[in-house]
N, C-alpha and C positions, 0 to 999 in steps of 0.2 A: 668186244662189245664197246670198249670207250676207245674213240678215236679221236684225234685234233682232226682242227675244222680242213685241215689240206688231206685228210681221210688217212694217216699211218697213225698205225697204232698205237695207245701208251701203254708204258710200262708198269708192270705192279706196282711198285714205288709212287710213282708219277700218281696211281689211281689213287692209294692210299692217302697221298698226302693234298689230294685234292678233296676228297669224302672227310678227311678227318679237319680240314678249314673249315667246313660247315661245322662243324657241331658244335661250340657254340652258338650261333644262330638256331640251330634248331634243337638246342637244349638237349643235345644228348652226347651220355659219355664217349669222350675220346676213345677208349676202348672198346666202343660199341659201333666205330664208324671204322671199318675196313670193306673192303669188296663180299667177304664172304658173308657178314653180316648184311648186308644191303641185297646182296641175293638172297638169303633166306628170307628178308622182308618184303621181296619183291612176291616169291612166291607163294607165300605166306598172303599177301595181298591176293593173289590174282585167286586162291585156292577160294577165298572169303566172298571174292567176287564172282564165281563161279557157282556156288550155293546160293549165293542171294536170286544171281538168275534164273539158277533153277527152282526154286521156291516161287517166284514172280512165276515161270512158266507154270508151273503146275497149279496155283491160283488161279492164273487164267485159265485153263483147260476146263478144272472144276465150274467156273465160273462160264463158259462157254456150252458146259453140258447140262449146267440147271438150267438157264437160258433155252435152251436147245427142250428140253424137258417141259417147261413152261409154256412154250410156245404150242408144241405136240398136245399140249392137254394130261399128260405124264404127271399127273398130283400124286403125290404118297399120299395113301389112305389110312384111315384106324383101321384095324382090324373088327370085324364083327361081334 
């Protein structure tokens, strides 16, 4: 996954001590900046970003079949 810019591969070491120069800058513990950490925040990310999508899609659906409903003349009525 991380490669130098001439595309060979680094090494875990190499990645480690690259993730772990950030953390200061991004304010988080040096212990908490390793490869495997950063994969679980990755996925942990995209998990989060994959519910929001699906929540956005199914809004919209709902929102396509009132629409769809309304247009049809489809009113919910009181009951008698």
């Amino acid at each position: 996954m991380f490669v130098t810019r001439s595309g060979r591969p680094l090494s875990r070491t190499a990645v480690t001590a690259a993730i772990q120069s950030l953390a200061g800058d991004a304010q988080v513990a040096p212990e908490k900046c390793n490869p495997r950490c950063l994969r679980k925040l990755c996925q942990t990310t995209l998990a989060e970003i994959e519910a929001d999508v699906r929540r956005l899609v199914e809004q919209t659906r709902d929102q396509l079949l009132e629409e769809e409903q309304r247009l049809v003349g489809w009113e919910a009525r009181d009951p008698p």
